[in-house]
Structures are given as structure tokens and as C-alpha cells.
C-alpha positions as a Markdown table, in Angstrom:
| # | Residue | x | y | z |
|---|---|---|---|---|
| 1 | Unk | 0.0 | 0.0 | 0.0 |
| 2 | Unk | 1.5 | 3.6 | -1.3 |
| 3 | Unk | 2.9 | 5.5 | 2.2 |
| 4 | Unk | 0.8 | 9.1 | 1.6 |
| 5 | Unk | 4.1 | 10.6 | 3.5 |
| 6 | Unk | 6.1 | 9.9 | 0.5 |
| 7 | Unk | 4.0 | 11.8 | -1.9 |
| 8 | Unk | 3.6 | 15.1 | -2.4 |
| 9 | Unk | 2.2 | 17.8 | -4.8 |
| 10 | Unk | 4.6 | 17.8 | -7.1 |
| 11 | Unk | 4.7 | 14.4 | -7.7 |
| 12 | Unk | 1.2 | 14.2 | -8.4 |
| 13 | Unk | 1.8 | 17.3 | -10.6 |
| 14 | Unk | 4.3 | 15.4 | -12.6 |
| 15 | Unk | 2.3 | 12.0 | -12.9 |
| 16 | Unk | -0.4 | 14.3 | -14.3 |
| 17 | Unk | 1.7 | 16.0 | -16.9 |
| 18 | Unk | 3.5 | 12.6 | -17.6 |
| 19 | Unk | 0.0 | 11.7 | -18.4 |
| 20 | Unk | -1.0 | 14.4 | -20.6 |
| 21 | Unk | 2.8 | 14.5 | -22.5 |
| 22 | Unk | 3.6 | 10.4 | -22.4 |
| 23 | Unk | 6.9 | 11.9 | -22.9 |
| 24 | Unk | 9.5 | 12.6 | -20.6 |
| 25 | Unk | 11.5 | 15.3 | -22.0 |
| 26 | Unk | 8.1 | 17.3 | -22.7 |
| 27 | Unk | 6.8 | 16.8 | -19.3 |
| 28 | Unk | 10.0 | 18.3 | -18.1 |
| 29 | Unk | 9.7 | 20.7 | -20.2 |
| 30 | Unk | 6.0 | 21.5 | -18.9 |
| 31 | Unk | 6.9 | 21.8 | -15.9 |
| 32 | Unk | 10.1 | 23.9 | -16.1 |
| 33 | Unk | 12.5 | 21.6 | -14.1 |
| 34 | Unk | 15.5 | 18.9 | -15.7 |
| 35 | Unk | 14.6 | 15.6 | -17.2 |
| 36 | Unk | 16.5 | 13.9 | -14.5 |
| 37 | Unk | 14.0 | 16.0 | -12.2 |
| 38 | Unk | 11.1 | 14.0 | -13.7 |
| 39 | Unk | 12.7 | 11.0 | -13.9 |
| 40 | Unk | 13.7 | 11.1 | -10.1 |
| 41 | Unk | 10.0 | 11.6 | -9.5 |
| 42 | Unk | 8.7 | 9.1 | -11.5 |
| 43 | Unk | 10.7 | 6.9 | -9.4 |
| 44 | Unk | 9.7 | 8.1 | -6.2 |
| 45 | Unk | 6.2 | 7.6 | -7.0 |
| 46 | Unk | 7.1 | 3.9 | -8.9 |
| 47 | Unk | 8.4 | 2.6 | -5.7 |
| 48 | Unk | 5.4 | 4.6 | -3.5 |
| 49 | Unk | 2.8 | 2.8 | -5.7 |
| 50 | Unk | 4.8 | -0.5 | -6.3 |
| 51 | Unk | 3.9 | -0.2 | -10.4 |
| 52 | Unk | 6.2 | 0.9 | -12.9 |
| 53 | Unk | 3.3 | 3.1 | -14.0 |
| 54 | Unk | 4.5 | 4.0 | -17.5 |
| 55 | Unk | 6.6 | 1.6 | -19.8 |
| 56 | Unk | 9.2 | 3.3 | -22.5 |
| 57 | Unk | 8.2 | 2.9 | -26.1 |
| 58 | Unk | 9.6 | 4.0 | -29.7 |
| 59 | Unk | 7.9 | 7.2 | -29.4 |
| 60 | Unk | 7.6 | 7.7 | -25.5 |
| 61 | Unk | 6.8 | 6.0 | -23.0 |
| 62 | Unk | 3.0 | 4.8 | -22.6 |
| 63 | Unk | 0.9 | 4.0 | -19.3 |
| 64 | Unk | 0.5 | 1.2 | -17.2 |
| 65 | Unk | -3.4 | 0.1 | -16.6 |
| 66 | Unk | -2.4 | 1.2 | -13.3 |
| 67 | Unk | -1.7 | 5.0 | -14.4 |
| 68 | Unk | -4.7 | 4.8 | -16.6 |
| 69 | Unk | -6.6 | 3.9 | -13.3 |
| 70 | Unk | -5.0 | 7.0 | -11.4 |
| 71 | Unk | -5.1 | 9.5 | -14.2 |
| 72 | Unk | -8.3 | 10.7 | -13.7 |
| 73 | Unk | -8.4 | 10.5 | -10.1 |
| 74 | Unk | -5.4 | 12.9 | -9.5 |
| 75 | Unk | -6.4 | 15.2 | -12.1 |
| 76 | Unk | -9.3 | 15.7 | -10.1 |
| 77 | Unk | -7.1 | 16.1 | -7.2 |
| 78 | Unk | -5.0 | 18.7 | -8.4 |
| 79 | Unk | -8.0 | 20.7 | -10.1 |
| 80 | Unk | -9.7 | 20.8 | -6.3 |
| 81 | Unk | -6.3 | 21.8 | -4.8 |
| 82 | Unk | -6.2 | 24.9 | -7.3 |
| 83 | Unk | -9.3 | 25.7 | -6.2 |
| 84 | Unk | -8.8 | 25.5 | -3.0 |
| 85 | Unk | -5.7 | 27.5 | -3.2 |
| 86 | Unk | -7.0 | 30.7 | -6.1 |
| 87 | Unk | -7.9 | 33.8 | -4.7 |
| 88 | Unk | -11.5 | 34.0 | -3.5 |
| 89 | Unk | -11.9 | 37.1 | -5.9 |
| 90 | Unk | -11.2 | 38.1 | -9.0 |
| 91 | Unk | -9.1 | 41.8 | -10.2 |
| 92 | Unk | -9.4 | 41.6 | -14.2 |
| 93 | Unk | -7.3 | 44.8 | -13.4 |
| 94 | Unk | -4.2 | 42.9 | -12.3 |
| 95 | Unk | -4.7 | 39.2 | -13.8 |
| 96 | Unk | -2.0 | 38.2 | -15.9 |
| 97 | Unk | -3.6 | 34.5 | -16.8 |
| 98 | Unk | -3.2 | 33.5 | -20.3 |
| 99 | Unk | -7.0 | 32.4 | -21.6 |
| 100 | Unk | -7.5 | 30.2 | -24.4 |
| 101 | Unk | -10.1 | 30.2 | -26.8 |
| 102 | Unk | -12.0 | 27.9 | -29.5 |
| 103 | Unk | -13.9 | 29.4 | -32.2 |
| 104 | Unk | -14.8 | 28.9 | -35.6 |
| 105 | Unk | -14.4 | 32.5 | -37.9 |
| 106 | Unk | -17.8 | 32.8 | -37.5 |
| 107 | Unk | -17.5 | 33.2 | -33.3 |
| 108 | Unk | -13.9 | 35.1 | -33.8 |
| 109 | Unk | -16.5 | 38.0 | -35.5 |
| 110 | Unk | -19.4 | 38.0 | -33.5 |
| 111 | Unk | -18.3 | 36.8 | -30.2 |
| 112 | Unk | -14.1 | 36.9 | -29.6 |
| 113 | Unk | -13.5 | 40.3 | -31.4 |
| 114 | Unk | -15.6 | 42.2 | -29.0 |
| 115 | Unk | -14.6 | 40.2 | -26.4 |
| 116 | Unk | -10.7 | 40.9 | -27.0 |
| 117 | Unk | -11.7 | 44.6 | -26.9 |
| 118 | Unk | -13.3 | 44.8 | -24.0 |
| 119 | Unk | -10.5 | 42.9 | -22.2 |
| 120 | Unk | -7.9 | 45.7 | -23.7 |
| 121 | Unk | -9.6 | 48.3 | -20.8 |
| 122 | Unk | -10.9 | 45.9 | -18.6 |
| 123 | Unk | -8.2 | 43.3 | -17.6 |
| 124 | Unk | -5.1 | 44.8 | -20.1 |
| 125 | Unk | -2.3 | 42.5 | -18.5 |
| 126 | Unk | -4.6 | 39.1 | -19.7 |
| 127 | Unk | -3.1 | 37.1 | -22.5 |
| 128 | Unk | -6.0 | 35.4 | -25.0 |
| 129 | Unk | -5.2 | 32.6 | -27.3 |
| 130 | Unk | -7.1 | 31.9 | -30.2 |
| 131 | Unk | -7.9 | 28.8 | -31.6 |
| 132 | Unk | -9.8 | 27.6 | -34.5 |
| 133 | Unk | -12.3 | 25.0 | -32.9 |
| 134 | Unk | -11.8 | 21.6 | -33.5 |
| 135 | Unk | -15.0 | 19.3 | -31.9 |
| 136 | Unk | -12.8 | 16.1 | -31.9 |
| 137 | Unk | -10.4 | 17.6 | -30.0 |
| 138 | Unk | -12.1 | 20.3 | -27.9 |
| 139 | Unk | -13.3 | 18.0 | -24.7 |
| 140 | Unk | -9.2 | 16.5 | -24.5 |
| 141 | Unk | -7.4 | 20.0 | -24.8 |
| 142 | Unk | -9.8 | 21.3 | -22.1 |
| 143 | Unk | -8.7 | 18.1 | -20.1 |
| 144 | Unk | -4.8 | 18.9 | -20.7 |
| 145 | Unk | -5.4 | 22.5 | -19.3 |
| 146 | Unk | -4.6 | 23.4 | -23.0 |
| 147 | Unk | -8.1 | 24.9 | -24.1 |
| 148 | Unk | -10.5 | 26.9 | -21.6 |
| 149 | Unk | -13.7 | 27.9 | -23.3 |
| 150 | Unk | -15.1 | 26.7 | -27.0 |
| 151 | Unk | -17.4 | 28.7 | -28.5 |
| 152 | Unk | -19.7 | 26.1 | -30.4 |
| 153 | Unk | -23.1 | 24.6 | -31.3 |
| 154 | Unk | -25.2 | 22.4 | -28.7 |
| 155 | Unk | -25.2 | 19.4 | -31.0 |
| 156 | Unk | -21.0 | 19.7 | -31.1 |
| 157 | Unk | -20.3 | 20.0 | -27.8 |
| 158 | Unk | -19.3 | 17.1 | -25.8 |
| 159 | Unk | -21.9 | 15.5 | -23.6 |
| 160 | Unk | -19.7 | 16.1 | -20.5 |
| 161 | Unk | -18.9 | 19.8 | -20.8 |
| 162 | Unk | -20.7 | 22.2 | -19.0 |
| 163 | Unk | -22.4 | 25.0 | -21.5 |
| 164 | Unk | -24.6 | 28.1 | -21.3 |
| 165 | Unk | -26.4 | 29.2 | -24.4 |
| 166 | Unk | -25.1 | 33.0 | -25.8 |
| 167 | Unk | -27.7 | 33.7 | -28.5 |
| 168 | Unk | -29.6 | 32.3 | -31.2 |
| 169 | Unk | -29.1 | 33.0 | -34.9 |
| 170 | Unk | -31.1 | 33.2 | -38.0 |
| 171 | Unk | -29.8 | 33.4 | -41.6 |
| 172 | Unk | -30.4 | 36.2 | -44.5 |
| 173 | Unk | -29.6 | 36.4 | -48.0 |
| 174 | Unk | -26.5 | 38.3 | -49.0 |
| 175 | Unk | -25.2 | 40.2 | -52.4 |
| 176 | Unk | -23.4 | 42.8 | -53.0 |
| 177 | Unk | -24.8 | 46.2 | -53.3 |
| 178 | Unk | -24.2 | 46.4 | -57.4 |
| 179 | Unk | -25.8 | 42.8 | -57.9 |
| 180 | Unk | -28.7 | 43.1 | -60.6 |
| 181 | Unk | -30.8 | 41.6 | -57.9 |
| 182 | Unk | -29.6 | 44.2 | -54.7 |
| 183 | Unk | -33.0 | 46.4 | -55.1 |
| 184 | Unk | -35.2 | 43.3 | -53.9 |
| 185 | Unk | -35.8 | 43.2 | -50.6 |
| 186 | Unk | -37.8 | 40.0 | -50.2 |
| 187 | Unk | -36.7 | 37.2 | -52.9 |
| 188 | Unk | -39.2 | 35.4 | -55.2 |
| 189 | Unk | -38.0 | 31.7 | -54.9 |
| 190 | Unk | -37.6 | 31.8 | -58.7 |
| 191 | Unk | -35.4 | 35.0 | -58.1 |
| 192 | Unk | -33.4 | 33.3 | -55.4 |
| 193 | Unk | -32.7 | 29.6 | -57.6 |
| 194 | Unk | -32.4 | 32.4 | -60.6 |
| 195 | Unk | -29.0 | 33.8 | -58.9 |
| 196 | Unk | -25.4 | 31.9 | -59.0 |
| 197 | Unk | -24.6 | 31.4 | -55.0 |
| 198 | Unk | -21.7 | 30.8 | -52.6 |
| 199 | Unk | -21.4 | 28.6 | -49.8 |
| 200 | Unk | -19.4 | 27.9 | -46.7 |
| 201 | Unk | -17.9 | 24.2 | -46.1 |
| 202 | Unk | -15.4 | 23.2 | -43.5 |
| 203 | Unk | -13.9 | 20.8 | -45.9 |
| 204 | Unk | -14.2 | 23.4 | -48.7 |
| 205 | Unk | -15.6 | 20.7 | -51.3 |
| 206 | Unk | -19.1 | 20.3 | -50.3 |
| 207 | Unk | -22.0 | 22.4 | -52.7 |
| 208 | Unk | -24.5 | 20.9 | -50.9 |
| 209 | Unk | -25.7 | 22.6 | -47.2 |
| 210 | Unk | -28.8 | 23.4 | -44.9 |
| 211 | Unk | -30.3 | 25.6 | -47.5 |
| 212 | Unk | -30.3 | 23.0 | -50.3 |
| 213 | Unk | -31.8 | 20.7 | -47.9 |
| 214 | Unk | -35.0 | 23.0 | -47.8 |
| 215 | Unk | -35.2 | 23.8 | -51.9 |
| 216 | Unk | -35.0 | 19.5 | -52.4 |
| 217 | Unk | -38.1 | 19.5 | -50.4 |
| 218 | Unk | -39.5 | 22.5 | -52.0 |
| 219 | Unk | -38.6 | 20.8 | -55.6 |
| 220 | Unk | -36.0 | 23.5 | -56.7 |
| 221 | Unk | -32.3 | 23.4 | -56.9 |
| 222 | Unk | -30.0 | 26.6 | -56.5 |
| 223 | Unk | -26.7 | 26.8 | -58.8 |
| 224 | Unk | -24.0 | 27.0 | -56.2 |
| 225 | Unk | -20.7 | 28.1 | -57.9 |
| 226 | Unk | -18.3 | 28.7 | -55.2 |
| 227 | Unk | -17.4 | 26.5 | -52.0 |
| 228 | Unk | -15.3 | 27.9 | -49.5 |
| 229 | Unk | -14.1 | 26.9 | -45.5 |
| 230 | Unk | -14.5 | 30.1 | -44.2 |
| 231 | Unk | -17.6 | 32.8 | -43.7 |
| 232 | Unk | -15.1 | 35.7 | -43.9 |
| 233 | Unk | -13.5 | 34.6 | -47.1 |
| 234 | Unk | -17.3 | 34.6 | -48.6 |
| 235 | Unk | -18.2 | 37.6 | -47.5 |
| 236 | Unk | -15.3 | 39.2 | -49.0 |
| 237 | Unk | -16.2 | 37.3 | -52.4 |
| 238 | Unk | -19.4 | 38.3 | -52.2 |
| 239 | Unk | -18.6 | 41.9 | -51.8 |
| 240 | Unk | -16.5 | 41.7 | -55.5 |
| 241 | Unk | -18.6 | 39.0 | -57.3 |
| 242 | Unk | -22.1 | 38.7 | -58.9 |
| 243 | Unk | -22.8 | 36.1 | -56.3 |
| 244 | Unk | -25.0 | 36.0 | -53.3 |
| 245 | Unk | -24.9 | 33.4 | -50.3 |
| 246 | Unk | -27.4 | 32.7 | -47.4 |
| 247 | Unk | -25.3 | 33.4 | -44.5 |
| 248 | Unk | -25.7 | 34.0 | -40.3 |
| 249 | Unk | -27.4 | 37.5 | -40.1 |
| 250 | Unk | -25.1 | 38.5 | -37.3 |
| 251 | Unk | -22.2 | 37.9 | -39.5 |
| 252 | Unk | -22.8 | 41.1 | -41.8 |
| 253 | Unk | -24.0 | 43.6 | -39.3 |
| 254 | Unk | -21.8 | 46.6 | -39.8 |
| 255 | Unk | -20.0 | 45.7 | -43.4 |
| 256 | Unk | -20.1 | 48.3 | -46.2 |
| 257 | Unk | -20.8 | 47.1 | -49.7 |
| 258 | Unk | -23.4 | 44.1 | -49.2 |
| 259 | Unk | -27.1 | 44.4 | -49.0 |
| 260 | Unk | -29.5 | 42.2 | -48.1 |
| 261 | Unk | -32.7 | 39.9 | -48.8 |
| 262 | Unk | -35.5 | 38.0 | -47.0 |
| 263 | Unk | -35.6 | 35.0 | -48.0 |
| 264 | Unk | -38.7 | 33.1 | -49.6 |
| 265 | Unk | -38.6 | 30.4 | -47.5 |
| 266 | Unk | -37.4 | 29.0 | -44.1 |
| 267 | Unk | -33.9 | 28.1 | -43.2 |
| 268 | Unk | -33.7 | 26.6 | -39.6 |
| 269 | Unk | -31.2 | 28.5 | -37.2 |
| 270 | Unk | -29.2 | 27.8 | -34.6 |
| 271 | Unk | -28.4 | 28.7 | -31.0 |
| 272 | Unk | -24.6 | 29.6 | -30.3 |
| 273 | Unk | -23.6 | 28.4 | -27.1 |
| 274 | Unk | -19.9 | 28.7 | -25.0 |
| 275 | Unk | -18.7 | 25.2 | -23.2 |
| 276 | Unk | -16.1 | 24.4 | -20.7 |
| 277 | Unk | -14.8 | 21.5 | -18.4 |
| 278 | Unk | -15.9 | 20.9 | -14.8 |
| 279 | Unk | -11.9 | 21.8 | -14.2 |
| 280 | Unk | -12.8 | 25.3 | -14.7 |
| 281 | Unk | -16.5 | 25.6 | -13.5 |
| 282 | Unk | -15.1 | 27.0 | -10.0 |
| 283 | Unk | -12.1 | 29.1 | -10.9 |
| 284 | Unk | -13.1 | 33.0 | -10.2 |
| 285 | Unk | -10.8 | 34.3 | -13.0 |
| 286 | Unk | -12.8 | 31.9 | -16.1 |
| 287 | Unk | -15.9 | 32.7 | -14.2 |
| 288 | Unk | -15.7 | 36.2 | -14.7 |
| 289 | Unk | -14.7 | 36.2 | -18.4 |
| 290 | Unk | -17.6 | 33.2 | -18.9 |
| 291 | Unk | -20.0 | 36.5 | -18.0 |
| 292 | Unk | -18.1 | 39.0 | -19.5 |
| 293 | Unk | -18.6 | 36.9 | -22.9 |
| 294 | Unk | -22.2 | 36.5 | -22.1 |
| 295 | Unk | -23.0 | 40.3 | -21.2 |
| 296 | Unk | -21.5 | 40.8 | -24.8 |
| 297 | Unk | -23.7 | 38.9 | -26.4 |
| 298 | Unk | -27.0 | 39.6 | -24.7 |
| 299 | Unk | -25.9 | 43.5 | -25.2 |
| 300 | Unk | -25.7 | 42.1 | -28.9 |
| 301 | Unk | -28.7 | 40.0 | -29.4 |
């Protein structure tokens, strides 16, 4: 039975990192001491826990089913002793945490930018990291310590995240204000299937999206020319080409040169919602910027 006299803090901060890394020069690295450093402590705790704990490979070393038993455990450990240990208030004044962010170009617009400008008066010594948001990956950064907020949809956030809803969006026609068809203000549905479009695709080789879904059951079909990965790359094509696009409304508020158009039909919305990891749920510091974020946006909506 592991002796709780012959580990401390830092070992469990190593084993943690160890964890996270499965590799022993990065862990060191991490946590800004030697490699012999780590290696000393991964010895300590081998012979406190009577398992080797990780075994070395080609590419690292990987865990026992021991240390996969324990990972979670002391992660939980160490997030509570953090807790326990951060100042019971908050001065965005005097922070100097770094805060990391996951967004897709779409959130960077309507949701980081005013964020980051806010935070220039209102806590000036914080670092923010950007991120374009990955869903795969989101819940295991955010369990590293490597990713603190994601700004995403309900349906791509992982099950065990916590998440509070920012607003909900709806989508509008888009063209530029020269397009032949920039004096109508409401669309026919022969106008709109009339008109060459763009659309956005993550992959950038998809023609086929949420609006086409609703003309197949309508019994049209739109001619979509262009297919890009990002929102802000269309609206800047849309702005020099005879194109329009169906795009988020919030997206174009405030951008000289487009106009735009109801549309003749329905295109379901969605609600835009920010998610984070129990690790964080208590920390002061990420529970003022989780309302700062949200203050934004009901100021916005």
C-alpha cells in the first residue's frame, strides 16, 4: 500500500503531466525543471505505488493500466487543490492568466472580437489565445489544461462539458450592393434559384448545405458556384462578385458594400452556445470572463 508521507504535490503534478505528455523530456519541459527531475519523481512515486506506471516505447513511453486507473483521479485532485488555493476574488485589473479560446471564424467575428476589446480596458495584463475549434479535440485539450472555453453549437459539444447558451441565430440572403438583384428586398423563390450562390464548407468541397436541404423539399435546386471553409473569405467574395450566399445575419452587421434579402422560405437556425470543463466551472478568473462573454452577447442580441 503507497505511504501518503512519500508523496507530495509535485509528484502528483508530474504523474499528471506525464500523463498528458507520455513523454518525458516534454513533461520536463512543462513543468520547467531537468529531465532527471522527472525522472527522479517518476521513481519516487514507482516505488510509492509498487507499479512501474509508465513503460518506455519507440515514441515515448505509454501507461500502465495502473496509471490509466489513477489519471483521472489525480487530475481531479489537483483541479480541487487549485481551487482550494485561487484567490477567493477576482481583479481583471491585475490578472495576468493567459486564456484560451475555440472558435470557428464565424464566433472570432461576432463573439471573440468584442470580447478581445473589452478585455484591452478591462483586464489589459490578460493574455487570450485563439484557436480555431476543432470538436474532436475540444473535450481532450480542455482536459490537458490546454483549451478553456469553446465557442460552439449544442449538438457539437461534448456530452460532458458544461455550456450556457449566448444567443440564437437566423440566416439572410447576402449580395453585394451592385448585384442586378440588390434592389429586392424579399426574394421570389424563382429569383433566389435564378442567382449563381456561394457557400461555406469546413472541408471546402461540399456544394450541398442546410439551404439546399429545404429547396430538395420545395422541388427546386440553387446553382452553387463557389465553396469555401470560411464565412469571412465569402463575404469578402461576395462583396467583388455577382454572387450571393445565405449566410448568419449576425455575421454582416456593420459591413459596407453588401445588401440584403429576406428570403422566400425557411432556413432553420441555430443557437450559439460557450462550453467548458468541470476543471474550470469554479475558478473566479474563467468565471468572470464566462459573463463578461455572455454580457457581450445579450448586449448584442
Amino acid at each position: 500500500m503507497a505511504n501518503i508521507r512519500n508523496i507530495d504535490l509535485n509528484l502528483l503534478r508530474a504523474f499528471d503531466t506525464l500523463m498528458d505528455e507520455c513523454n518525458v523530456s516534454r513533461a520536463a519541459e512543462r513543468l520547467s525543471v531537468t529531465q532527471p527531475a522527472v525522472s527522479g519523481m517518476l521513481t519516487r512515486l514507482r516505488s510509492s505505488l509498487n507499479d512501474p506506471l509508465f513503460i518506455r516505447s519507440q515514441h515515448g513511453i505509454n501507461p500502465t493500466p495502473r496509471a490509466l486507473e489513477l489519471a483521472a483521479p489525480i487530475k481531479k485532485v489537483l483541479s480541487e487543490i487549485e481551487s482550494i488555493l485561487a484567490p477567493s476574488t477576482f481583479n481583471p485589473q491585475e490578472s495576468t492568466m493567459t486564456f484560451s479560446i475555440a472558435a470557428t471564424d464565424y464566433a472570432l467575428k461576432t463573439i471573440v472580437t468584442p470580447l478581445i476589446c473589452a478585455l484591452q480596458e478591462e483586464a489589459p495584463n490578460i493574455q487570450t489565445s485563439i484557436q480555431m475549434v476543432n470538436d474532436t479535440q475540444t473535450f481532450a485539450l480542455m482536459e490537458r489544461g490546454q483549451l478553456d472555453l469553446a465557442i460552439t453549437t449544442p449538438d457539437a459539444a461534448h456530452k460532458e462539458l458544461r455550456a450556457k447558451t449566448l444567443f440564437e441565430e437566423s440566416y439572410i440572403c447576402v449580395l453585394a450592393e451592385g448585384h442586378p438583384m440588390a434592389h429586392k428586398k424579399t426574394l421570389t423563390l424563382d429569383n433566389f434559384c435564378s442567382m449563381k450562390h456561394g457557400i461555406v464548407s469546413f472541408s471546402g468541397n461540399t456544394f450541398h448545405g442546410i439551404t439546399d436541404t429545404v429547396l430538395d423539399s420545395l422541388g427546386k435546386q440553387r446553382q452553387v458556384s463557389v465553396s469555401v471553409p470560411s464565412f469571412l473569405s465569402l463575404i469578402e467574395i461576395l462583396k467583388n462578385c455577382e454572387l450571393c450566399a445565405v449566410v448568419p445575419k449576425k455575421l454582416i452587421e456593420d459591413i459596407d458594400g453588401l445588401t440584403t434579402a429576406k428570403l422566400p422560405f425557411e432556413v432553420p437556425g441555430f443557437n450559439k452556445i460557450m462550453a467548458w470543463h468541470e476543471r474550470t466551472h469554479y475558478s473566479s478568473a474563467h468565471i468572470w470572463i464566462r459573463e463578461r462573454i455572455y454580457q457581450l452577447c445579450s448586449r448584442g442580441s
